[in-house]
N, C-alpha and C positions, 0 to 999 in steps of 0.2 A: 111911342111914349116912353121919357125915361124915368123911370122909379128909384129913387132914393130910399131907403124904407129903414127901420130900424125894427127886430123883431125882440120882444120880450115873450118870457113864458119859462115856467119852472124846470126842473128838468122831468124829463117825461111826457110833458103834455103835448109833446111833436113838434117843438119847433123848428127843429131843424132837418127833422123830415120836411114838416112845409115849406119852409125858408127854400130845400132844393127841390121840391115842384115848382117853385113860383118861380126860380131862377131859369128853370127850365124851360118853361112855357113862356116865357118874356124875354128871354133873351140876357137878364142881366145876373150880375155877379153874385155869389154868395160868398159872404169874407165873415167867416168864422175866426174870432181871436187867437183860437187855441193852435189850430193849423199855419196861421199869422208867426204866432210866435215858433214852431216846428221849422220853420222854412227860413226864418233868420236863425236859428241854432245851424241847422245844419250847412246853409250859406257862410256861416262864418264870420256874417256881419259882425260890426261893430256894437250894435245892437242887439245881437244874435249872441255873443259870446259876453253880453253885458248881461243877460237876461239867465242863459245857463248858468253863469254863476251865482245868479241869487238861487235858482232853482234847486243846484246842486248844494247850496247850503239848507236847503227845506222851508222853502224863503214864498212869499207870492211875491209876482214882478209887479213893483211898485207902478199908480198907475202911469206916471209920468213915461214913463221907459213905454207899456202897452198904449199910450196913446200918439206917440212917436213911430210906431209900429204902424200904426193904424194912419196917422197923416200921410207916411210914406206910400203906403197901398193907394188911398184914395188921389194923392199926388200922381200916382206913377198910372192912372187909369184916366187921367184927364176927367174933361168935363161931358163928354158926351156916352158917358156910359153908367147905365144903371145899376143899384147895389142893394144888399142885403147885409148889413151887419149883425151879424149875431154872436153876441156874448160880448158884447159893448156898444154903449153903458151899462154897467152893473148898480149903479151909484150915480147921486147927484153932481158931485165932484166931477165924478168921469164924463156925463150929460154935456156938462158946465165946457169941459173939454173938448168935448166934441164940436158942439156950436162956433167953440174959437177956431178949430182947425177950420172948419166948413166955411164959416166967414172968409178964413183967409186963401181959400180959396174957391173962394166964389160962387158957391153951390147951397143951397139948403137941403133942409130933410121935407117929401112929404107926406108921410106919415110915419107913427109909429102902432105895429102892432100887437097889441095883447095875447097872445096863446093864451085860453086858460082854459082848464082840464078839473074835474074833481081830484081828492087826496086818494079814491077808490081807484078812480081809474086810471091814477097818475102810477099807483105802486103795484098795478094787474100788468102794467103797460111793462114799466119796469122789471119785474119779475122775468120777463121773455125776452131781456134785450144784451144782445150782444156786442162788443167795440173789435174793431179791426188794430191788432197787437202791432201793425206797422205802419198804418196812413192815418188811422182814428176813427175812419168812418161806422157812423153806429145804424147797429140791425134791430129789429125787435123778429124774433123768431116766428112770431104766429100774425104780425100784420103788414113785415118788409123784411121778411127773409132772405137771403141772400140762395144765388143757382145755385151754389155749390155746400152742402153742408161743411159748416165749421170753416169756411175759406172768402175772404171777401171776393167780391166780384171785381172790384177795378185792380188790388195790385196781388191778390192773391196770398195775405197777410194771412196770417190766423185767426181765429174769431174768440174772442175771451170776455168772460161775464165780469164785472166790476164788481171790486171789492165794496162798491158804495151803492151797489142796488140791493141791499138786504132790505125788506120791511123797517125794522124800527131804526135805518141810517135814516130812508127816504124817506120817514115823515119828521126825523132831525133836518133832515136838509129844507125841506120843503118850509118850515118853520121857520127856518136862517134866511130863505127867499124870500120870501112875506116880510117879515121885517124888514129887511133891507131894501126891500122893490116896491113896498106901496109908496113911498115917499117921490119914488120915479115915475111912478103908475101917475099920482096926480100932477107931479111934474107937467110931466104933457098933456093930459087932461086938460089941465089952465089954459097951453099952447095951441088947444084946438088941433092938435096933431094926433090922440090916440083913438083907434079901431080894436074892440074887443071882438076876438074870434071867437065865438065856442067848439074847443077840440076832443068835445065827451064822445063823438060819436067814432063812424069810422071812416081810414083815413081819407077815400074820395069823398065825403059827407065835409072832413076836416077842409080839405084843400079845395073844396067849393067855394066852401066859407071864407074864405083866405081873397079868393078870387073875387069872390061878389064884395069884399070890403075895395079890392083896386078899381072895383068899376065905378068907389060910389069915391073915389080919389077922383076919378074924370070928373064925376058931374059936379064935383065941389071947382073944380079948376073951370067948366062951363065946355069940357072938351063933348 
């Protein structure tokens, strides 16, 4: 089965914990935007070095540039292989975007999933989480620790707490989320494409959840 999927959820609520259990267990791709964009900086593309510059002026890369980014990924993987995007679409705009690339080539989405988490248990989550100071990959200390204290697992990077997991950042952020994502949240609501996960509990509880929404993508398709 190939899974197309699109994952939404604040930050903290696991999604991208979950997004790489699912990728794991199915075989298909996780295309995180942020890492997307890392790998054309340091490739040197065209788009890579069009992007560092907005960056390096204190800039967000406008979405045109990041959805360029992202047709190229999904171009460059063909049709026969399944994906996870996470961290795009942020925005109706960007949605809107997506749909064209996909059109043109060939493929749709089927589904998309909702992460969603309480504001408790989104900044308890937070509070424990660490990011890898060299690849990005994120830990939370008491419910996906990494082997090694203070060292990631895959390149061995440092492990460092974000200046944007403090208490009263993360309920500014989480606020800026909400506004700007319920508009996407019903977006696909309409399209008959969105599954709400509930990721209050823990995380095999979360990535259950996740799982029993792809089974119920078969029995909508009659597989």
């Amino acid at each position: 089965m190939i899974y197309r999927l699109v994952f939404l959820g604040p930050p903290g609520a696991g999604k991208g914990t979950i997004a790489q259990a699912m990728a794991e267990a199915f075989g298909i791709t996780q295309i995180s935007t942020g890492s997307l964009l890392r790998e054309e900086v340091e490739s040197q593309t065209e788009l890579g070095k069009k992007a560092k510059a907005i960056m390096d002026a204190g800039q967000y890369v406008d979405d045109e540039t990041v959805a360029s980014i992202v047709e190229n990924k999904l171009a460059s993987m063909g049709k026969e292989k399944g994906f996870i995007l996470d961290g795009f679409p942020r925005t109706i705009k960007q949605a809107e975007m997506l749909e064209s690339i996909m059109q043109k080539l060939g493929i749709a989405l089927d589904a998309v999933l909702d992460i969603e988490a309480s504001d408790d248990t989104i900044i308890e989550r937070l509070g424990g989480r660490v990011q890898c100071s060299k690849c990005g990959k994120v830990y939370n200390l008491k419910n996906v620790p990494p082997e090694e204290e203070g060292k990631c697992d895959g390149c061995s990077g440092k492990l460092v707490k974000r200046d944007d997991d403090k208490p009263e950042i993360i309920k500014m952020r989480l606020e800026t989320y909400r506004k700007k994502t319920e508009p996407l949240i019903s977006h696909y609501r309409e399209k008959r494409l969105l599954l709400t996960i509930d990721a209050n509990g823990a995380l095999k509880e979360n990535i259950d959840n996740a799982e029993k929404a792809l089974k119920r993508i078969n029995e909508k398709k009659g597989e």
